[in-house]
KOLSEKE-826652 format. One line per field, with one value per residue (C-alpha): residue number from 1; residue in one letter; x, y, z. Coordinates in steps of 0.25 Angstrom, whole numbers, plus 5000, padded with zeros to 4 digits. Layout:
N
n: (NUM,...) .
res: (A,...) .
east: (X,...) .
north: (Y,...) .
up: (Z,...) .
//
This chain:
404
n: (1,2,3,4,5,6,7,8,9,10,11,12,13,14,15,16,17,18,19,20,21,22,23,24,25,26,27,28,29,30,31,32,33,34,35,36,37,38,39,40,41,42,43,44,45,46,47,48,49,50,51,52,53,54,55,56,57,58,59,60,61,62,63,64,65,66,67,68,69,70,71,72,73,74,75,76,77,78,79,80,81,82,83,84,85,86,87,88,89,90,91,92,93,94,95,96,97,98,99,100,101,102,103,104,105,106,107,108,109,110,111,112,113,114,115,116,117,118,119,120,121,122,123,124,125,126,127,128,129,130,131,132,133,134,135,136,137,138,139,140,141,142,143,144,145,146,147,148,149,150,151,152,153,154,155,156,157,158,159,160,161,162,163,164,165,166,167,168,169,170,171,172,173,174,175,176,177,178,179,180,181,182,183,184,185,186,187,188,189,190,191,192,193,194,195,196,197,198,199,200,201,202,203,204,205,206,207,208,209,210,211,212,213,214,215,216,217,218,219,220,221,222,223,224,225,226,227,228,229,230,231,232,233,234,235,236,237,238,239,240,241,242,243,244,245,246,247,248,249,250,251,252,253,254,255,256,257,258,259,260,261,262,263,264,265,266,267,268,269,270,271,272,273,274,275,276,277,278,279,280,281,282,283,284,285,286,287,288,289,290,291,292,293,294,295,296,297,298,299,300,301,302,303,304,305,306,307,308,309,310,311,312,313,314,315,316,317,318,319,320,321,322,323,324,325,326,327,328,329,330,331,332,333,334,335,336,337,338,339,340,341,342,343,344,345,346,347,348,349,350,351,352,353,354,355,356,357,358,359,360,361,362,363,364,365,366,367,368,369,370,371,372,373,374,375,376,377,378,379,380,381,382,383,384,385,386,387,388,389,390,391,392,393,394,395,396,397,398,399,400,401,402,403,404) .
res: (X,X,X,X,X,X,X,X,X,X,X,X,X,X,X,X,X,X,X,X,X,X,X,X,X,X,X,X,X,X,X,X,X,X,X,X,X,X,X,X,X,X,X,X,X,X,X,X,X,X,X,X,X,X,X,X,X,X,X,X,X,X,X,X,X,X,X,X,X,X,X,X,X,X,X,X,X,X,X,X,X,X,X,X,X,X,X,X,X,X,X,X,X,X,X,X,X,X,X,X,X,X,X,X,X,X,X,X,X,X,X,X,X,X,X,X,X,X,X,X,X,X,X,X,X,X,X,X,X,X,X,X,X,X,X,X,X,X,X,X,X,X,X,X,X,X,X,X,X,X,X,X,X,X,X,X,X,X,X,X,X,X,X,X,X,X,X,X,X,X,X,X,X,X,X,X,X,X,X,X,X,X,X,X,X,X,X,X,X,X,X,X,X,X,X,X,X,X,X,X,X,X,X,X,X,X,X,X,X,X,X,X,X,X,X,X,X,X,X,X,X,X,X,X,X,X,X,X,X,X,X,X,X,X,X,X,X,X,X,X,X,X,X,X,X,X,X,X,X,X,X,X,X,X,X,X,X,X,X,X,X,X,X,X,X,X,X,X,X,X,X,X,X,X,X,X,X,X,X,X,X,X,X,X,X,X,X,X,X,X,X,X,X,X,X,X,X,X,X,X,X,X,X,X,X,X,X,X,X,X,X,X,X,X,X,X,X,X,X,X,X,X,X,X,X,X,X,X,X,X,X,X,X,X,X,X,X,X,X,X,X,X,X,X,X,X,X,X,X,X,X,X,X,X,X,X,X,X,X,X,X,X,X,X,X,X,X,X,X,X,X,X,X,X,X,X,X,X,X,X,X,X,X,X,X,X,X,X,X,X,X,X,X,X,X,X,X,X,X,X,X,X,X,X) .
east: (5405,5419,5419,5423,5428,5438,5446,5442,5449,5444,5437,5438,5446,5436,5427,5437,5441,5426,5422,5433,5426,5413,5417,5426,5414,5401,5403,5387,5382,5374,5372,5365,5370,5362,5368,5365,5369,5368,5364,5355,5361,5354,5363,5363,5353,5357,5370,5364,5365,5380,5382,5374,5384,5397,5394,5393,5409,5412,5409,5421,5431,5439,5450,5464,5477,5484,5473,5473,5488,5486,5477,5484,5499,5490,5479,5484,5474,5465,5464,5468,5456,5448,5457,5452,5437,5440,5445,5431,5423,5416,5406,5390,5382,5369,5374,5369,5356,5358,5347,5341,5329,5320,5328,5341,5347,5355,5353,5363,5361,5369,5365,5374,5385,5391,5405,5401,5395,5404,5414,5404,5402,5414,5415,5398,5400,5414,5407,5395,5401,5412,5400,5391,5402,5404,5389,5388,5400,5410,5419,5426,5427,5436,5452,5460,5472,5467,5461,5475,5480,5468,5470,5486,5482,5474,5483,5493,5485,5481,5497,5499,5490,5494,5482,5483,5472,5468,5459,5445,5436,5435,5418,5416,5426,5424,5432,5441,5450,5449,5451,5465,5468,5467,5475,5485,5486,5487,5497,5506,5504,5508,5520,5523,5531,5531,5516,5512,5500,5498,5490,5486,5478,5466,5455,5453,5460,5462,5469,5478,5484,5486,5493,5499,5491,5486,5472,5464,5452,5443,5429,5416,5403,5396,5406,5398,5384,5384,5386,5377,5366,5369,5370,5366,5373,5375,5388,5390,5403,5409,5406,5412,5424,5424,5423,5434,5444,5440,5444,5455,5462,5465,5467,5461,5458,5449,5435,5425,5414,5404,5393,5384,5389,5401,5394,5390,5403,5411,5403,5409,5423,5430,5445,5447,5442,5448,5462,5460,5455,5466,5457,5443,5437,5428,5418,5406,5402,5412,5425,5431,5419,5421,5436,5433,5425,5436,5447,5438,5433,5448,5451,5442,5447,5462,5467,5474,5466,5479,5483,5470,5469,5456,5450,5443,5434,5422,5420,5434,5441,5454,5451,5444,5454,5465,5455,5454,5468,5471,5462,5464,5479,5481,5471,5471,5479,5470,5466,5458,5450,5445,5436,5427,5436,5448,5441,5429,5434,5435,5430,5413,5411,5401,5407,5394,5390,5386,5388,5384,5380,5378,5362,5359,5365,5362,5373,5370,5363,5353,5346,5333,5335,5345,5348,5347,5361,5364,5376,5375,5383,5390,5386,5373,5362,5370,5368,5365,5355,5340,5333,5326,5339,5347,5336,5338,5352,5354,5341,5351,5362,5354,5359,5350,5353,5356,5368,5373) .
north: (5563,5558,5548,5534,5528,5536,5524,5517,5504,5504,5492,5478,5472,5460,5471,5476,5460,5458,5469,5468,5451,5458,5467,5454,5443,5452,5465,5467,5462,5472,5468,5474,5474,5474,5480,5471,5476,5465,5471,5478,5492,5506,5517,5531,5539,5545,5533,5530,5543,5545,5531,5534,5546,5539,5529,5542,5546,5533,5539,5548,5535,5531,5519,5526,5524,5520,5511,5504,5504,5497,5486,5485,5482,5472,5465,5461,5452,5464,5466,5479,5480,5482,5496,5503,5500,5504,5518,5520,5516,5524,5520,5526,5528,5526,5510,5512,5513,5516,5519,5517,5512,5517,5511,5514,5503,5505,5498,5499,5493,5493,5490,5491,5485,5473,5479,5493,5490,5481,5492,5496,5485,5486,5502,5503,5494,5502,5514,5510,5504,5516,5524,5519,5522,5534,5538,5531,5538,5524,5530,5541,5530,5520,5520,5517,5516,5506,5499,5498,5491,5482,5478,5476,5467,5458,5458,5453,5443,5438,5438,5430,5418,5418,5424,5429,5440,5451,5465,5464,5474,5485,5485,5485,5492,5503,5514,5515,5518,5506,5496,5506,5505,5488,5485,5495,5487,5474,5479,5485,5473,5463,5472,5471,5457,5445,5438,5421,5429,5440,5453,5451,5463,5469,5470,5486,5489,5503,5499,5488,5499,5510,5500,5492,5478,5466,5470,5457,5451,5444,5442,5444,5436,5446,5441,5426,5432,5442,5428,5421,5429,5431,5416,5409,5403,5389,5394,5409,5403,5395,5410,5418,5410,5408,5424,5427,5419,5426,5440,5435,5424,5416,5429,5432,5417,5419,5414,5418,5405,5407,5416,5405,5394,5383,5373,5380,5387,5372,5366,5378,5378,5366,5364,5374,5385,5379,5379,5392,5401,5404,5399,5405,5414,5410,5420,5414,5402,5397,5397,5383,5377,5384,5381,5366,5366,5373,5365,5352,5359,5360,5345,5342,5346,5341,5356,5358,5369,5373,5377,5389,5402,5402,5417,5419,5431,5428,5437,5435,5442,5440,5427,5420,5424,5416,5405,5400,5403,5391,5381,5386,5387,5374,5370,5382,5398,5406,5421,5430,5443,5448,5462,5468,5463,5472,5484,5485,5481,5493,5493,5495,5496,5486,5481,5483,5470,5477,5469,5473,5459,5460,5453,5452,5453,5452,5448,5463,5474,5470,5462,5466,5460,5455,5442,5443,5434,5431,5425,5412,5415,5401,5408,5406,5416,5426,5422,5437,5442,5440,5428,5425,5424,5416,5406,5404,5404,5393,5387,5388,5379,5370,5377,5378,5385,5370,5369,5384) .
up: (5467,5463,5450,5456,5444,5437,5428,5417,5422,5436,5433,5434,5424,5420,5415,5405,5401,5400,5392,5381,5381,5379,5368,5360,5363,5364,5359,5359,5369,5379,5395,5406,5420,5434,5447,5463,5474,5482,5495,5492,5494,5496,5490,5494,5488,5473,5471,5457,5453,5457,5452,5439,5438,5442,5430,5421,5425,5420,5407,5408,5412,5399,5400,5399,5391,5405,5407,5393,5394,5409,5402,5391,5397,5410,5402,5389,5388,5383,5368,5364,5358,5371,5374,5362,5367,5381,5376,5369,5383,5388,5399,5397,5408,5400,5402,5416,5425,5439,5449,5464,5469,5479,5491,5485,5481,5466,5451,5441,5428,5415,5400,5388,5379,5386,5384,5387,5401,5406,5411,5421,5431,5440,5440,5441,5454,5459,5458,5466,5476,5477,5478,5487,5497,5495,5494,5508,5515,5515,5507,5514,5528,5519,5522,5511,5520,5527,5517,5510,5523,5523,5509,5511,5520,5513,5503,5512,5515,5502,5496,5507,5505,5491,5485,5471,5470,5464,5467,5463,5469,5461,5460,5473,5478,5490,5480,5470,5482,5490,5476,5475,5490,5487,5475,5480,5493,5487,5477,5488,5496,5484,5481,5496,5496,5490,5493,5490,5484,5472,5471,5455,5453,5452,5443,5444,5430,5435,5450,5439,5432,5444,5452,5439,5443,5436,5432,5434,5431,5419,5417,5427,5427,5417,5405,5408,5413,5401,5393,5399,5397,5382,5379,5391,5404,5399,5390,5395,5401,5389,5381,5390,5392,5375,5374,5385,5378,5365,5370,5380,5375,5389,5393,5407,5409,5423,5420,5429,5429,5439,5430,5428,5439,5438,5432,5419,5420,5421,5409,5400,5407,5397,5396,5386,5395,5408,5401,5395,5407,5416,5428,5433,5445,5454,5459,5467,5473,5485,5482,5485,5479,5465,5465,5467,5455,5447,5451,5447,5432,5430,5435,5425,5414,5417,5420,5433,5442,5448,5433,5434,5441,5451,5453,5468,5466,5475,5485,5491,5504,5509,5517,5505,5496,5505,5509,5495,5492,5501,5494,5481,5478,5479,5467,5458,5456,5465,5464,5470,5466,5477,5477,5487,5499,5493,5490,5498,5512,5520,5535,5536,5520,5514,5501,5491,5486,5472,5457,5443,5435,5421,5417,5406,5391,5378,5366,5356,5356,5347,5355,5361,5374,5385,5392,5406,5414,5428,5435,5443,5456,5462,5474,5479,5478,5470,5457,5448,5440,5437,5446,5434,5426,5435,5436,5421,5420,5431,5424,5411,5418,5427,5438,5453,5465,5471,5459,5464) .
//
């Protein structure tokens, strides 16, 4: 079967951010990650095989010079540093285990260096999801040309309602293809007129630089989780917001709060953060709640919210995306990452509701055993990772089911 990842950078740009904080701040540190798919799916007989043997291609894809040349001249917020390690990368397939059970339904798991792992998330999960369509025959039944219309369109209607957002759906992306198919819509549509709204970008490094985008993203939930479970939830924010501007400098000033709640989260936002950090992104709970709470933390401490950038990422289509631009713009800058709905939408195709969480960590080598972490969802029931371990953790910040 034909490889399904072929570019170093066809990743998420917040992986690459991440891993270069790792490397600056805890350059020892080894992780393990866990795979869920949350509806329980059963694969095709032999998929963890062929994924088993898609991960080892991955072994032949080495970053560029175009590439580093591409982040160097777009994200000059990237220590030069960081290049130099990237030409040495090379992924190993022995940092992975993938299996299925007796009915067929699929485990991954990764073990290794914090900085080595943490390039395999976002392609790990593309390539599943890539290949469970084409092992099931959806793959050949999609039409890009239609797709590209359908995309154009929501653009469209997205530019018009003002909307500043940007593409974020490469792991779970129907194909390489179909992610391609997306930003070049939305690029052609942008470039189309002038729009109230703005196409930013998107967060497939690789799709950036074919189509000379904005690459955009910062950090995910791991960065705070990983931290949490290495020193504890109470202060994993204040940590991971201490180390971020270590490495970045006020650079990529989007902080993600939501690992371990908002309360915890607001106890550790003081001024000093909340005027460094360009804004934050809200990524569970309901939408118009959690901005309320924003707006009120920044009240509080005499900054005018309207001055901060507000990220909408949680589970957004079109309609959402328009509905809180409404509300929103008139009490912050709102944008919007929006995923699966761009580039996995096609007509009788289940997006796979697949993630790969990062459980449990341990601050070097040397030590004899991990720390297990979870992630405390604002929304109800999906907190992730061990029961056992989100019942300490919430324990930990005197958090209940009712507080949530």
């Amino acid at each position: 079967m034909r490889q399904i990842i072929e570019h170093f950078t066809d990743d998420d740009l917040y992986k690459l951010t991440m891993c270069c904080a790792v490397i600056d701040n805890f350059p020892r540190a080894q992780v393990k990650y866990s795979f869920t798919d949350r509806d329980n799916t059963v694969y095709p007989a032999g998929f963890a095989d062929e994924l088993m043997r898609q991960i080892s291609l991955l072994e032949q894809v080495v970053i560029t010079d175009e590439e580093i040349d591409f982040m160097k001249r777009r994200c000059s917020y990237i220590p030069h540093w960081f290049y130099n390690y990237l030409k040495g990368y090379r992924f190993k397939q022995k940092w992975v285990k993938a299996w299925q059970d007796e009915e067929g339904h699929l485990h991954v798991e990764f073990e290794g260096s914090w900085a080595d792992t943490i390039l395999l998330e976002v392609k790990v999960l593309a390539i599943i999801s890539e290949l469970y369509y084409d092992l099931t025959g959806q793959l050949d039944s999609l039409d890009y040309e239609a797709y590209y219309r359908k995309t154009y369109d929501k653009a469209c209607r997205l530019l018009e309602a003002g909307c500043v957002y940007s593409d974020f759906g490469t792991r779970r992306r129907a194909s390489f293809k179909a992610e391609d198919t997306v930003v070049r819509a939305m690029k052609d549509c942008y470039n189309s007129r002038p729009w109230a709204g703005r196409f930013v970008g998107t967060s497939n490094v690789y799709l950036a630089m074919k189509y000379d985008l904005l690459p955009v993203g910062t950090m995910a939930h791991e960065f705070v989780c990983a931290i949490g479970g290495m020193y504890g939830p109470q202060m994993a924010n204040h940590i991971a917001m201490n180390s971020w501007r270590n490495t970045f400098r006020g650079a990529l000033g989007t902080y993600l709060y939501d690992s371990f709640g908002w309360d915890i989260f607001s106890l550790n936002f003081s001024e000093d953060f909340a005027n460094l950090f360009k804004g934050l992104r809200i990524d569970s709970g309901d939408n118009k709640e959690q901005l309320n709470r924003i707006v009120a933390k920044y009240k509080s401490l005499g900054i005018d919210p309207r001055s901060k950038q507000i990220i909408f990422s949680n589970a957004l289509d079109t309609d959402r995306a328009i509905e809180i631009q409404q509300y929103a713009g008139e009490v912050c800058q709102p944008s919007f990452g929006i995923g699966t709905h761009f580039t996995n939408d096609f007509e009788g195709v289940k997006p796979m509701n697949i993630v790969i969480k990062l459980v449990a960590a341990k601050i070097t080598e040397s030590w004899s055993f991990y720390n297990d972490t979870c992630k405390l969802s604002e929304d109800e029931g999906k907190h992730t990772g061990k029961p056992e371990v989100i019942r300490r953790f919430m324990e930990a910040l005197n958090m209940t089911e009712d507080k949530k």
